[in-house]
N, C-alpha and C positions, 0 to 999 in steps of 0.2 A: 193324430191331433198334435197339433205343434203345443212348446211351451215357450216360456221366456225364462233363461236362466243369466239371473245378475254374476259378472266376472271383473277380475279386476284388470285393468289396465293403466302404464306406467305412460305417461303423457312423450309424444317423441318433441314434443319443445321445453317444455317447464319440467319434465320427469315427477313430477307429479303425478301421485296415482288418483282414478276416479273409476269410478262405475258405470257398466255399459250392461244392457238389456242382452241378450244377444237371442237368439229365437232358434230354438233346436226342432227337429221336427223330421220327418218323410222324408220333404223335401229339400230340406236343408243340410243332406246328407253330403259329403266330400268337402272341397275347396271352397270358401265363401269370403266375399271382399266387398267390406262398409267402410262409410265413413262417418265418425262420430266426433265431434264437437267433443274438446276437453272440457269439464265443467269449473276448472279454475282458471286458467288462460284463453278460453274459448278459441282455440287455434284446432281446423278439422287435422283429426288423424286417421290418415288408412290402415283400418286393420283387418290384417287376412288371417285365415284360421278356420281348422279341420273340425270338421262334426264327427266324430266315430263314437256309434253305439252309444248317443246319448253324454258323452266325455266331447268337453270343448276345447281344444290345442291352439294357442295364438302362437302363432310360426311368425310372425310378425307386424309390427307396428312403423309406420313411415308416416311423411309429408301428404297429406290430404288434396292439398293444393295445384300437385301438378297434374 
C-alpha cells in the first residue's frame, strides 16, 4: 500500500522552499521524475528522486518547462 510522505523542496527559480506530497509505495520503488508547481512563484519544477526502502533522496531539482 503506498503512502504520501510530505518533503521539502528548494524552488529551482525563486529558491524558496515548499512542500511537495511525494507517494512512496511498491511501485514507486527506484528512479521517479514529477513535476510540481512551486507554491510561492508557481514556476513547474522537475524533481527527480530515489525511493529506497521507504527513505526519499531528491538527486535533483531543474526547469519543469523544458
Amino acid at each position: 500500500k503506498n503512502k504520501m510522505r510530505d518533503q521539502e523542496v528548494t524552488c529551482h527559480f525563486c529558491f524558496q522552499q515548499f512542500e511537495v506530497s511525494l507517494e512512496i509505495g511498491s511501485s514507486c520503488i527506484g528512479k521517479n521524475i514529477e513535476i510540481y508547481d512551486c507554491k510561492v512563484c508557481c514556476n513547474p519544477n522537475r524533481l527527480e528522486y530515489v525511493v529506497d526502502d521507504g527513505e526519499i533522496i531528491i538527486t535533483n531539482v531543474s526547469d519543469g518547462n523544458e
